[in-house]
C-alpha positions in Angstrom: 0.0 0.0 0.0 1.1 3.5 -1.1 0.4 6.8 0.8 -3.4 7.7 1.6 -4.3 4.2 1.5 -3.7 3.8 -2.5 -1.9 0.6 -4.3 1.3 2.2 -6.4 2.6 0.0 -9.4 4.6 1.7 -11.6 2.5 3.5 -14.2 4.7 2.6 -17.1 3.9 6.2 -18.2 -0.2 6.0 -18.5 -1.7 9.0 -17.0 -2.5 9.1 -13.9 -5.3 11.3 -12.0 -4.6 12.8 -9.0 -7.0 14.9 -6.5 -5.2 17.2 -5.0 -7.8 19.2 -2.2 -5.8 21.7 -1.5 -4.9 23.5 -5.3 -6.9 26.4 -5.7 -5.1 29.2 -7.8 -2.8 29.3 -10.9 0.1 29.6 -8.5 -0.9 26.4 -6.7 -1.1 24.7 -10.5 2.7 26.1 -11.7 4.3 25.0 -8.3 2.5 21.6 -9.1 3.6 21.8 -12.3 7.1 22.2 -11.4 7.1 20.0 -9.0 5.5 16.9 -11.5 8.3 18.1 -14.3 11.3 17.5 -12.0 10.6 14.0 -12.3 12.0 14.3 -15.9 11.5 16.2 -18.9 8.6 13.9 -20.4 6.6 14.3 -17.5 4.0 16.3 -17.8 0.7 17.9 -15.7 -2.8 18.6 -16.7 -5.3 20.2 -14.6 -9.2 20.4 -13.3 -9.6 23.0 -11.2 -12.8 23.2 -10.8 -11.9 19.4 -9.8 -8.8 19.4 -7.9 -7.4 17.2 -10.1 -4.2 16.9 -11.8 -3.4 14.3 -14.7 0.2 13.3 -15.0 1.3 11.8 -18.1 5.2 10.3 -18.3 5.9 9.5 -14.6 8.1 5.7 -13.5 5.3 5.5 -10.9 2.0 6.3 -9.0 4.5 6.8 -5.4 7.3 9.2 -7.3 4.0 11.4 -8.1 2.8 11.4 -4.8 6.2 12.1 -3.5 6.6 15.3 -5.9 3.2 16.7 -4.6 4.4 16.2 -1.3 7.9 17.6 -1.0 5.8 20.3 -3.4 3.8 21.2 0.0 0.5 19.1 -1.2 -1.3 16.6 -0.1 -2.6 14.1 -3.0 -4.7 10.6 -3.8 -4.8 8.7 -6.5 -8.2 8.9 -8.3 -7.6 6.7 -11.1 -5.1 5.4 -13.4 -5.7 5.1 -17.4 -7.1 8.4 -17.9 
C-alpha cells in the first residue's frame, strides 16, 4: 500500500489522475507543475480546477507522483489510473 491508503505500481507512463484538495489558484497549479516536471522532462501535468485534479502523463510510478506533490507542500490521492 502507497500513501493515503492507495496501491502504487509503476505506471509505465499511462496518466494518472490525482486529487489534489488543496490547489486552488494558478500559483498552486505552476508550483504543481514544477514539481510533476522534475521528475523528468517527459513528465508532464494537466489540470481540473474546478476538480482538484491533476493528470500526469510520463511518470516511473504512482508513489514518485505522490512524492513530488508532497515535498511540493500538497497533499494528494490517486483517483484513477488510465485516464
Amino acid at each position: 500500500m502507497g500513501e493515503a491508503g492507495t496501491v502504487t505500481e509503476p505506471s509505465g507512463g499511462r496518466p494518472i489522475e490525482v486529487r489534489v484538495p488543496h490547489m486552488r489558484t494558478v500559483h498552486c497549479a505552476a508550483r504543481i507543475r514544477r514539481s510533476v516536471h522534475a521528475l523528468g522532462p517527459a513528465v508532464f501535468a494537466e489540470f481540473d480546477m474546478s476538480n482538484r485534479c491533476v493528470i500526469v502523463t510520463g511518470a516511473d510510478s504512482e508513489s514518485a507522483v505522490l512524492k513530488a506533490l508532497q515535498r511540493a507542500g500538497y497533499f494528494a490521492s490517486i483517483v484513477r489510473r488510465d485516464v
